[in-house]
C-alpha positions as CSV (number, residue, x, y, z in Angstrom):
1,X,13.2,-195.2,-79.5
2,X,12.8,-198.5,-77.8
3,X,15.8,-201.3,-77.7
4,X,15.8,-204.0,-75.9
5,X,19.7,-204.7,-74.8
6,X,19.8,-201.0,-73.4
7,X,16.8,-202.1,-71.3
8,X,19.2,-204.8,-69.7
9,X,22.0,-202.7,-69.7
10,X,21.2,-198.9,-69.1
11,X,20.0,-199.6,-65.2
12,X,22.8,-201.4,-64.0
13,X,25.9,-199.4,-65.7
14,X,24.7,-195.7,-66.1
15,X,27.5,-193.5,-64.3
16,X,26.2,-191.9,-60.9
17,X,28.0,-188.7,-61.0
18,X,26.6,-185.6,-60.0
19,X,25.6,-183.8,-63.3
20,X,26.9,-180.4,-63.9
21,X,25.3,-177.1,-64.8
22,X,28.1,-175.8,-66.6
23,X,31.2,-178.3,-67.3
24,X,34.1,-175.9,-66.5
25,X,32.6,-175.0,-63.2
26,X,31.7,-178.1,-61.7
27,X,28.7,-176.7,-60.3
28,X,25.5,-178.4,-59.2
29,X,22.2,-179.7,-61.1
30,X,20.5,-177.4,-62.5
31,X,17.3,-176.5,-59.8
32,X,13.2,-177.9,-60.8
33,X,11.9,-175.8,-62.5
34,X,8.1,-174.0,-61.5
35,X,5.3,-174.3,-64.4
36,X,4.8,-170.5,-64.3
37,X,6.7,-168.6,-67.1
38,X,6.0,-164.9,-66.0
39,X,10.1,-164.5,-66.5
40,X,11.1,-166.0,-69.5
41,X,13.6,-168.6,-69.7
42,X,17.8,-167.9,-69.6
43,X,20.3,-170.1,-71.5
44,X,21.5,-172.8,-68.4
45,X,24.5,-174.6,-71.3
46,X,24.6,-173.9,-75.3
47,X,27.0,-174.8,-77.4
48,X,27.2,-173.2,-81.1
49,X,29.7,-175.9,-82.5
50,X,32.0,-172.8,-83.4
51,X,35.7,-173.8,-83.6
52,X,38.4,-173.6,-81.0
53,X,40.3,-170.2,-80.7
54,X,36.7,-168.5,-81.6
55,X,34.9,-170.4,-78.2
56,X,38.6,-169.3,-76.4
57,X,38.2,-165.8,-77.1
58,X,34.8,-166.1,-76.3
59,X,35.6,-167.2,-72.6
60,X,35.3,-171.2,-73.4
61,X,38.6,-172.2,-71.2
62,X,41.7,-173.7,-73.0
63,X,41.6,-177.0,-71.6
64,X,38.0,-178.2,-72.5
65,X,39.5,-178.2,-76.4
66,X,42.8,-179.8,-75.2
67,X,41.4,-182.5,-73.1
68,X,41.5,-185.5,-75.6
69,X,38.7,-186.4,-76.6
70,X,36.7,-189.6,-74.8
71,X,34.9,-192.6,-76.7
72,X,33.0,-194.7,-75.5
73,X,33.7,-197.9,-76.6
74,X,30.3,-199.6,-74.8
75,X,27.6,-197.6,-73.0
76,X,29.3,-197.5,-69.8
77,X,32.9,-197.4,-71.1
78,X,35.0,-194.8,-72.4
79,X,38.9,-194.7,-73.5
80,X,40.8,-192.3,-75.4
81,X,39.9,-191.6,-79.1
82,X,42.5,-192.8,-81.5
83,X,44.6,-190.4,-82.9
84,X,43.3,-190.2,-86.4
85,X,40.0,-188.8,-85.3
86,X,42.2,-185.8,-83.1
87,X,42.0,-183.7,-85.9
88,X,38.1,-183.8,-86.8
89,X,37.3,-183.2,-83.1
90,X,39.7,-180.2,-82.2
91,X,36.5,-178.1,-82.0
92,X,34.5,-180.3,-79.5
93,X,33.9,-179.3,-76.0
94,X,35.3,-182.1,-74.3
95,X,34.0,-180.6,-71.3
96,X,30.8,-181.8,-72.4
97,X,30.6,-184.2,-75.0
98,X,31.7,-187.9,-75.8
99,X,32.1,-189.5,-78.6
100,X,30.1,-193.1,-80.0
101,X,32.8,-195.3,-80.9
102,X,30.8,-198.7,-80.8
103,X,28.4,-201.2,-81.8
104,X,25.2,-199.6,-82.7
105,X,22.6,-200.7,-80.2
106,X,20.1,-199.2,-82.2
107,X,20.1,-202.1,-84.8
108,X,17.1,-203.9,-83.1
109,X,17.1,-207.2,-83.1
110,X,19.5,-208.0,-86.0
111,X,20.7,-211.9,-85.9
112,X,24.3,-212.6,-84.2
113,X,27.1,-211.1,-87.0
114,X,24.2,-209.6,-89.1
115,X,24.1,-205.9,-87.7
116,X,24.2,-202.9,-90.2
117,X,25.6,-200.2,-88.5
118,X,28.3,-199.2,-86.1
119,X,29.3,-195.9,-84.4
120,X,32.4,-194.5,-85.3
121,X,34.3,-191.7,-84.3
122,X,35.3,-190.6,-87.8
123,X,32.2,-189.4,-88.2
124,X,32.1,-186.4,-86.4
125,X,33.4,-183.3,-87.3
126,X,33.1,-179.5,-86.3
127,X,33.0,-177.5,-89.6
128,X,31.9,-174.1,-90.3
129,X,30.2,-173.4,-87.0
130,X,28.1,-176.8,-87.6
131,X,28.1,-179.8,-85.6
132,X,28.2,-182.4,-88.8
133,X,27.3,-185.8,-88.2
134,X,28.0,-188.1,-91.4
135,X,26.6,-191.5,-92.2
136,X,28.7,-193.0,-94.6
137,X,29.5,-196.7,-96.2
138,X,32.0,-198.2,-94.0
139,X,35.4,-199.5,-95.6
140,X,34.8,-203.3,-95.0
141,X,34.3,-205.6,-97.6
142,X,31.3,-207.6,-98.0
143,X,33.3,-211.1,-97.1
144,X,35.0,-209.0,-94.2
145,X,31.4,-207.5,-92.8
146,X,31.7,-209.1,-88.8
147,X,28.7,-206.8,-87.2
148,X,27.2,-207.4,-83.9
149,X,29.4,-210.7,-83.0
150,X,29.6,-211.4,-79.1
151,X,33.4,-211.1,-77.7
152,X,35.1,-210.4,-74.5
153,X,36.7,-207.1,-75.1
154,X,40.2,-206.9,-73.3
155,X,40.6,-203.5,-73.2
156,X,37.4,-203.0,-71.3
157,X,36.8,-206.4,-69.3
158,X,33.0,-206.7,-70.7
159,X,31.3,-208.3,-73.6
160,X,31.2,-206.4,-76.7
161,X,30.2,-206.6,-80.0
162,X,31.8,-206.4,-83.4
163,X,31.9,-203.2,-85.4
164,X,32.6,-204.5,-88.6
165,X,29.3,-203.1,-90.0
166,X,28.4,-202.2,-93.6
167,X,27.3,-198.7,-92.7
168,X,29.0,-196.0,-90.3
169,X,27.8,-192.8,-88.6
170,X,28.3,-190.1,-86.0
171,X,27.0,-190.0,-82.6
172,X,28.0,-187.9,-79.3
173,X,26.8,-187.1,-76.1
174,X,26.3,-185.3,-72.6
175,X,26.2,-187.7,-69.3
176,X,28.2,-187.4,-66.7
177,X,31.5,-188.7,-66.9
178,X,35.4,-187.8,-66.1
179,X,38.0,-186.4,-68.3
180,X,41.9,-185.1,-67.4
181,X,40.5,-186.2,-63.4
182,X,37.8,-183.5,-63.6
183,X,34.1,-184.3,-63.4
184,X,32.5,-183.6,-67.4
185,X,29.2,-183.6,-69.0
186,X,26.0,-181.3,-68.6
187,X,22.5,-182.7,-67.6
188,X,19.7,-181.1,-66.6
189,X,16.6,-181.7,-64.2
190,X,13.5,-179.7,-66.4
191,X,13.8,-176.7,-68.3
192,X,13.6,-176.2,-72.0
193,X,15.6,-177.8,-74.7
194,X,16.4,-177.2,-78.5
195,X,18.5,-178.3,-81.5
196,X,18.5,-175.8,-84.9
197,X,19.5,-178.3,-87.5
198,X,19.4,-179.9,-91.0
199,X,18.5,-183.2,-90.8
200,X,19.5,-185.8,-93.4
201,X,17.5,-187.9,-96.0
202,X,18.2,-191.0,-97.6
203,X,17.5,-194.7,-97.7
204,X,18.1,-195.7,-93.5
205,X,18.7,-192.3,-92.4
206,X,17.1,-192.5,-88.9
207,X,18.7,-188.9,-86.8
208,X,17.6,-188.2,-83.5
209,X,18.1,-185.2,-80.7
210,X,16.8,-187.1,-77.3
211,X,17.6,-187.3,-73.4
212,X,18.6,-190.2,-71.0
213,X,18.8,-190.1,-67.3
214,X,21.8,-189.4,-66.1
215,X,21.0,-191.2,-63.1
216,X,19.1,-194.0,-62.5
217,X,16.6,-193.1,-59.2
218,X,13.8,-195.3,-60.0
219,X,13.4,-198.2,-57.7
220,X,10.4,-200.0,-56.2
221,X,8.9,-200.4,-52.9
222,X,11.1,-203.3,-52.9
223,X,14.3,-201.6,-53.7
224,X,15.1,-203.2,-57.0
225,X,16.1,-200.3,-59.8
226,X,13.6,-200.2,-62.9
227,X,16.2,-198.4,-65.6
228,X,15.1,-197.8,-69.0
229,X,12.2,-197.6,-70.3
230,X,10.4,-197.0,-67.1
231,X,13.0,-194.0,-65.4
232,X,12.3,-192.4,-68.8
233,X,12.9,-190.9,-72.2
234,X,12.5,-187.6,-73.8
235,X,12.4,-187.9,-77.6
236,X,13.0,-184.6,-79.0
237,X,13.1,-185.3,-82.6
238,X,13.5,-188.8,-84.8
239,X,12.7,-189.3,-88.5
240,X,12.6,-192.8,-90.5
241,X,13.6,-192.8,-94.0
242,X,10.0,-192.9,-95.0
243,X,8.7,-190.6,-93.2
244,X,6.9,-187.1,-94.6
245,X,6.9,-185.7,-90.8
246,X,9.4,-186.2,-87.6
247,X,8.3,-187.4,-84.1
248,X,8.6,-185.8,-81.0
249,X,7.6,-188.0,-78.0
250,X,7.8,-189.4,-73.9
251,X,8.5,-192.7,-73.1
252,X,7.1,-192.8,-69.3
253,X,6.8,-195.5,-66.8
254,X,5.4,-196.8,-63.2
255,X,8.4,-198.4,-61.6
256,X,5.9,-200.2,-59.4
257,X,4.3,-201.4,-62.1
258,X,7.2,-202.3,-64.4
259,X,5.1,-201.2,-66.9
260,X,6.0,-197.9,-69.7
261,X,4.3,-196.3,-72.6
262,X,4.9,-193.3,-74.8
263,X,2.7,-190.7,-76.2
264,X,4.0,-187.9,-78.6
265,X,3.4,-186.1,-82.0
266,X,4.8,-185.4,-85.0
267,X,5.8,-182.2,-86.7
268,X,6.4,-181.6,-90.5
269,X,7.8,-179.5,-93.3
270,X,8.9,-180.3,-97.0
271,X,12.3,-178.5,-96.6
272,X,13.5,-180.2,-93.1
273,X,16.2,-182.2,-94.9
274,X,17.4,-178.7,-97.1
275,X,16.8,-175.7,-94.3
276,X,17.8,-175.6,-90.8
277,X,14.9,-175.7,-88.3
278,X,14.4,-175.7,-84.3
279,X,13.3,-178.5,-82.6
280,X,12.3,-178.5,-79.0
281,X,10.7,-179.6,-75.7
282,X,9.4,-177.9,-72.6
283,X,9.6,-179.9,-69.7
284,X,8.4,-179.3,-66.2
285,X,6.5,-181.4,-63.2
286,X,3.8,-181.1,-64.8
287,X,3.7,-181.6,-68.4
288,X,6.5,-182.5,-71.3
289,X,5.4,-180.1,-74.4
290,X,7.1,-181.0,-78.0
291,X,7.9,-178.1,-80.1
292,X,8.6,-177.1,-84.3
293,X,9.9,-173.9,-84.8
294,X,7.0,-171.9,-82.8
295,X,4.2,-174.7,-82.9
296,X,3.3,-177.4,-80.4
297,X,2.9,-180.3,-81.5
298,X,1.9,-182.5,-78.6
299,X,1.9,-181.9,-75.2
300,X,2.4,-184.9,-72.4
301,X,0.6,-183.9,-69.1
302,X,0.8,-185.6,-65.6
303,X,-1.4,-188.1,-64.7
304,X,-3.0,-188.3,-68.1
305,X,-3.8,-192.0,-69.1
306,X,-1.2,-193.5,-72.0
307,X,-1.2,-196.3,-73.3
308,X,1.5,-198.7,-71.9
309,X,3.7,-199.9,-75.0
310,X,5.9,-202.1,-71.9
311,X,3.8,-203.9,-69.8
312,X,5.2,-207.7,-68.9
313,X,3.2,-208.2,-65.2
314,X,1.1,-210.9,-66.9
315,X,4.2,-212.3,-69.1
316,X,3.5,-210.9,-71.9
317,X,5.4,-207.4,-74.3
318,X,2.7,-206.6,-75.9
319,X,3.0,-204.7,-79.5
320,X,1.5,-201.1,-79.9
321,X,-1.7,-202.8,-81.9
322,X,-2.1,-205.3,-79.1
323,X,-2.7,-203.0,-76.3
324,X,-6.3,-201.8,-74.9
325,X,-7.5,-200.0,-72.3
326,X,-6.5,-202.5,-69.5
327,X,-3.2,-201.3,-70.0
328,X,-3.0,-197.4,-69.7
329,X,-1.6,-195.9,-67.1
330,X,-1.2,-192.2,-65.7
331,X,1.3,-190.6,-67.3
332,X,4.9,-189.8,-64.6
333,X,6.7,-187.2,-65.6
334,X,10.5,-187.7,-65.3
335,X,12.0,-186.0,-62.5
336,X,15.9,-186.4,-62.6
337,X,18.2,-184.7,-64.6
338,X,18.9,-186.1,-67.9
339,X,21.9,-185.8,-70.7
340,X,21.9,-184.4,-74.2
341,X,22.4,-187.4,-76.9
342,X,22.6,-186.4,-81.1
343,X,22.6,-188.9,-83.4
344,X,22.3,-190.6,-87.2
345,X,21.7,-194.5,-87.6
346,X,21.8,-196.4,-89.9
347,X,18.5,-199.0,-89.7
348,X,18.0,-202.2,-91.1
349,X,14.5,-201.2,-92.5
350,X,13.1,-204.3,-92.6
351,X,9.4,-205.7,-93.5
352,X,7.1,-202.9,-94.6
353,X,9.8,-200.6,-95.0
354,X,12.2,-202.8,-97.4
355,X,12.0,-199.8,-100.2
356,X,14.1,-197.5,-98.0
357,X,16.5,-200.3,-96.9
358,X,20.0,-199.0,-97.4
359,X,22.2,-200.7,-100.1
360,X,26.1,-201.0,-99.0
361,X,26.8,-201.0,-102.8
362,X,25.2,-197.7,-103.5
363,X,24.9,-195.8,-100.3
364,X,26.0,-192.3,-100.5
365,X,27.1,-190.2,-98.0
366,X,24.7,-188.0,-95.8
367,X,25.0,-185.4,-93.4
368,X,23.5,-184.5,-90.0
369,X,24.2,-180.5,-89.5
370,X,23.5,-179.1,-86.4
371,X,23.6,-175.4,-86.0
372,X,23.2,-175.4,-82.1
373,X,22.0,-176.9,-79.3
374,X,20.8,-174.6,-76.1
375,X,19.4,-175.4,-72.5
376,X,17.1,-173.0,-70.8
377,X,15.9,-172.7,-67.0
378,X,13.0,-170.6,-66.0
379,X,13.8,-167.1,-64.4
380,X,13.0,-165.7,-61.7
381,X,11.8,-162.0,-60.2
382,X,15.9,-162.1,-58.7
383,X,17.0,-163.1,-62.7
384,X,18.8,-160.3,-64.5
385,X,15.8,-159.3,-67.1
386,X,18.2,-158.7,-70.2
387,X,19.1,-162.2,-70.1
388,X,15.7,-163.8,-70.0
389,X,14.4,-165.1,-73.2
390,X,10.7,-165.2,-73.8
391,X,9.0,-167.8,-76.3
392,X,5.9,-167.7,-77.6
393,X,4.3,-170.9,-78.8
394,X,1.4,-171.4,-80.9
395,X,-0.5,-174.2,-79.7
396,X,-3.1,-174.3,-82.5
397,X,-4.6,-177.6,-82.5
398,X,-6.2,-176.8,-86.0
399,X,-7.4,-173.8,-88.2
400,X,-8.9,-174.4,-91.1
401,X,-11.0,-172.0,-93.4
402,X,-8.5,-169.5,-93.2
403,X,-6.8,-167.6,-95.9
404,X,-4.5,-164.8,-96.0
405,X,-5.9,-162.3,-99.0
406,X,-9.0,-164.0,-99.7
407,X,-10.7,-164.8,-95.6
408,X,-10.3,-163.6,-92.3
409,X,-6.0,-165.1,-90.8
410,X,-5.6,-164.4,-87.1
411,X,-2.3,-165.3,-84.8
412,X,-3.8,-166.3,-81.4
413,X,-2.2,-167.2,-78.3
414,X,-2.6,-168.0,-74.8
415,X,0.1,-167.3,-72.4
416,X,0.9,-169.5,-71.0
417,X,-0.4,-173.1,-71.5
418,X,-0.7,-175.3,-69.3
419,X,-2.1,-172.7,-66.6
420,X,-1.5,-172.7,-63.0
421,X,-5.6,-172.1,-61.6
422,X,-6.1,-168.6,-59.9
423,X,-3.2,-166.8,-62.8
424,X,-4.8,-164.8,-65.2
425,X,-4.4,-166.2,-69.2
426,X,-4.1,-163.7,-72.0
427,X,-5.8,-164.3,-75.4
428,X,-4.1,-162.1,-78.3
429,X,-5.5,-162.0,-81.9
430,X,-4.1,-160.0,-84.8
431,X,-6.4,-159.5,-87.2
432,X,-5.1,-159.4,-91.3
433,X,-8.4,-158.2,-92.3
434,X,-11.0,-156.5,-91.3
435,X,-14.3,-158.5,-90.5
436,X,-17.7,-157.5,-89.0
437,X,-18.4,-159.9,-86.9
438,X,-15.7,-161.8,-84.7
439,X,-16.8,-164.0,-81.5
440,X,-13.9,-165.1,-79.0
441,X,-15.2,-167.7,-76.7
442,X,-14.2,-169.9,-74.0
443,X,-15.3,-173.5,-74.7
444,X,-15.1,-177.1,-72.4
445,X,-14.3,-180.2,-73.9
446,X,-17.9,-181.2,-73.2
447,X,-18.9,-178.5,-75.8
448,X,-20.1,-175.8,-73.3
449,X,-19.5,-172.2,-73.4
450,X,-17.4,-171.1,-70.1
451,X,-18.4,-167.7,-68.6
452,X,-14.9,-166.8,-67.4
453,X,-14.5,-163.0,-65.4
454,X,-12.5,-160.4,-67.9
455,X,-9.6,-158.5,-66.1
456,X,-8.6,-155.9,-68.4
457,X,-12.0,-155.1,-70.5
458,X,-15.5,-154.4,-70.0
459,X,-17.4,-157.8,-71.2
460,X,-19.2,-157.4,-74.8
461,X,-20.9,-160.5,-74.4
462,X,-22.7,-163.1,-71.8
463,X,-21.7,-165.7,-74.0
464,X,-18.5,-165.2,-75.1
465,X,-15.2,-163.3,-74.7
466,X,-15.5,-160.9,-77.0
467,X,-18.3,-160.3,-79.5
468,X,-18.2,-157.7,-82.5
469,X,-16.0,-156.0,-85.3
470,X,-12.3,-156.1,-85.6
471,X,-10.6,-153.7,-87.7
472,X,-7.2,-154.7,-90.5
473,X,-4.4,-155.0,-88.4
474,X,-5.6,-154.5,-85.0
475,X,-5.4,-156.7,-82.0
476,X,-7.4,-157.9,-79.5
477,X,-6.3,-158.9,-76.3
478,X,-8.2,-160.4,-73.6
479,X,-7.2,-160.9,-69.9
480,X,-9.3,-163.2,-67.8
481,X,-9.5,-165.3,-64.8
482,X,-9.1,-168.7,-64.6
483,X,-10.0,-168.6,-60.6
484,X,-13.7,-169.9,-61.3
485,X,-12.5,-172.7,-63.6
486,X,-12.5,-176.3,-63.2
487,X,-9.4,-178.1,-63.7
488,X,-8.9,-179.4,-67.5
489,X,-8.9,-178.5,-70.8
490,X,-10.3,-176.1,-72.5
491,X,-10.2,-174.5,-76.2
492,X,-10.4,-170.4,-76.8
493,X,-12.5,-170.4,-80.0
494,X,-12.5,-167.8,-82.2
495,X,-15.2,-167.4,-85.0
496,X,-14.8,-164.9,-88.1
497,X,-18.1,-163.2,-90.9
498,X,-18.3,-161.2,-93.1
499,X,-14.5,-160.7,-94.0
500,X,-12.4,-158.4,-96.1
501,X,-13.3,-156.5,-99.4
502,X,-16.4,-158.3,-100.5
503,X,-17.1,-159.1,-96.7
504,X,-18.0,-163.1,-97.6
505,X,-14.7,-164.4,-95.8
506,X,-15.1,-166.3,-92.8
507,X,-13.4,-169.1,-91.1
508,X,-12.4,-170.1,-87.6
509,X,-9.5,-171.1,-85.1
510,X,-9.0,-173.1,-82.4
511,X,-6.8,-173.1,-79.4
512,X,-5.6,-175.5,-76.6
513,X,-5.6,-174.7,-72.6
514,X,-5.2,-176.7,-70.0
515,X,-6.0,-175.4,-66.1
516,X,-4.3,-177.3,-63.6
């Protein structure tokens, strides 16, 4: 997401409260996390949107559902909800969670008094254990629309702009702020992060799950603060009205530079808008991973060179087809904590996207249904076992000749990826069928085979992994060192003949390591 007023605005009125681990304990950040996985992961803040007395009896305390709730009427200023929205949001953890009451700022570039959509508390509701975030026609007529008009708002002492907008949705989130005197909010420095959700369709639908910094720490050798894009963003899901797939992504910067880019990928399904899925993100010093349900679909590392979609040290903002290799830059991984925001806009769709613009007069209402959302830390050896989760990703980058019934299918996995040099990585294949000859290599990205020393298995091959005949249903797993490796990446390739009943299936998959 990229908008230029929160550019001007985000670095010079974030709060600069310390973030809390869990908002009823007014603990301290959650700690970095380590790129080693050994432990699993345990659940750091979750909230399952259930209502009031069942999060009460559940050990939630009183007073984070009796607090009223907080809107924020600008992005650095909050007041009181008004009281016809009390109702709707007598489930929220106001502990944790604010409410957009405002101007969207998400509109672009849309012309003084010619926004579309606003923010509006009325739009969020806990209902049936679901977070539900509408987007709905607003109430204005079409002589009375006023959106996005400059005006000095009283109640807050700052410019504002008018919310008198054609189109209204929901909108909360996480950063650090206060509530009934007490310190609120959850953020989180690293660690893993996931919404289960339906997400909505329809003409301008644009949800999105993503993080801010909840504190701006950027600044130059000079001292000055570089604020958003450059401290970062972590884009855990967005979908556009026209789009078959969602997009996951990093926006990343070089303060020094003043310069940003972004790098990400995009996952899909044809039910996403009818079926609750996970979306997620692994982040650690060393790499940002995006994740669907169990697949990766991108992965961010340190230092690896992005293409800067920011970059004004000659003048100039250049657009995404514009930029060329004078203008990547290594990749910084954010390391501050940052807050939770969930939200549906309303976008103008303009240009090549006019077919999916939305039309006041026939807009019908959508919803944004969010099951959960759930922050993890890594565990530790000193970490209560029982409550460490373990995840395991498939990090297929593509697999192709493959079909269940008819050719060889395989699961395959390395745990875990990235991989510290001098740990040991395990391969695991399940075979669905039986086929008589399987080869399970290690291969650079310069096309070479990697000898690599096998911990847990006497080597069948020079050349590769493993080499011969797996049976229906069994599995293969190989253990081996990653002492003698170069830092990089590298694929495990696995190869499949003579396959199944008539022995003529074959096909092939491929996976994704990286040493570092």
């Amino acid at each position: 997401m990229t908008w230029k007023l929160v550019l001007l605005t985000f670095a010079f009125f974030t709060f600069y409260f310390t973030p809390l681990l869990k908002p009823s304990s007014g603990t301290g950040r959650v700690p970095a996390a380590e790129d080693e996985t050994k432990y699993g992961w345990k659940v750091t803040f979750e909230d399952e949107f259930i209502n009031r007395d069942q999060a009460i009896s559940q050990g939630s305390p009183t007073h984070c559902f009796d607090l009223p709730p907080q809107c924020l009427v600008q992005y650095w200023s909050q007041k009181e909800c008004r009281s016809e929205v009390h109702q709707n949001l007598r489930n929220l953890n106001k502990c944790v969670w604010r409410v957009y009451d405002m101007y969207n700022w998400m509109d672009f570039d849309a012309p003084e008094s010619q926004g579309v959509n606003a923010f509006d508390a009325s739009q969020v509701e806990i209902k049936d254990g679901n977070l539900i975030l509408y987007a709905s026609r607003s109430s204005y007529l079409k002589s009375d629309f006023d959106c996005k008009k400059k005006f000095f708002d009283t109640t807050i002492g700052w410019d504002n702009y008018t919310k008198k907008c054609p189109f209204i949705s929901g909108g909360i989130q996480s950063q650090s702020h206060w509530n009934g005197g007490k310190e609120m909010g959850f953020a989180q420095e690293y660690g893993r992060f996931e919404v289960r959700a339906i997400l909505p369709d329809g003409p301008g639908n644009w949800p999105a799950h993503w993080m801010l910094p909840d504190k701006d720490v950027d600044t130059n050798s000079s001292g000055k603060g570089c604020g958003w894009p450059v401290s970062g963003e972590i884009d855990i899901m967005e979908i556009w009205s026209d789009s078959k797939g969602y997009k996951g992504g990093l926006i990343t910067g070089d303060c020094e530079k003043n310069i940003a880019g972004n790098k990400g990928g995009y996952g899909k399904a044809s039910d996403i808008h009818k079926n609750f899925h996970r979306y997620g993100v692994e982040w650690t010093p060393n790499y940002v991973k995006f994740i669907f349900d169990d697949d990766v679909i991108s992965t961010v590392y340190k230092d690896e060179p992005i293409r800067s979609k920011y970059h004004d040290s000659d003048g100039t903002n250049y657009s995404a087809d514009e930029l060329d290799d004078r203008f990547k830059h290594p990749a910084v991984i954010p390391k501050h904590p940052f807050f939770w925001i969930l939200n549906t806009t309303i976008e103008r769709a303009e240009k090549r996207r006019e077919k999916y613009r939305p039309d006041p007069d026939n807009f019908q209402t959508t919803k944004h249904v969010i099951d959960y959302v759930r922050s993890y830390s890594r565990c530790t050896a000193r970490d209560e076992p029982k409550k460490c989760f373990k995840f395991r990703d498939h990090d297929t980058v593509y697999n192709y000749n493959t079909h269940r019934g008819e050719t060889a299918s395989v699961e395959m996995n390395g745990f875990p990826s990235p991989q510290l040099k001098g740990r040991e990585m395990t391969a695991r294949i399940t075979m669905n069928q039986f086929c008589e000859k399987v080869k399970i290599g290690l291969v650079s990205m310069s096309g070479q085979m990697v000898n690599a020393p096998i911990q847990n298995d006497e080597r069948s091959s020079n050349m590769f992994l493993y080499d011969g005949p797996l049976g229906e249903n069994e599995t293969k797993e190989i253990v081996f060192g990653t002492n003698q490796l170069a830092a990089g990446m590298y694929l495990i390739t696995a190869w499949f003949e003579k396959c199944g009943e008539n022995g003529r299936g074959e096909g092939n998959h491929v996976f994704k390591i990286v040493i570092i």
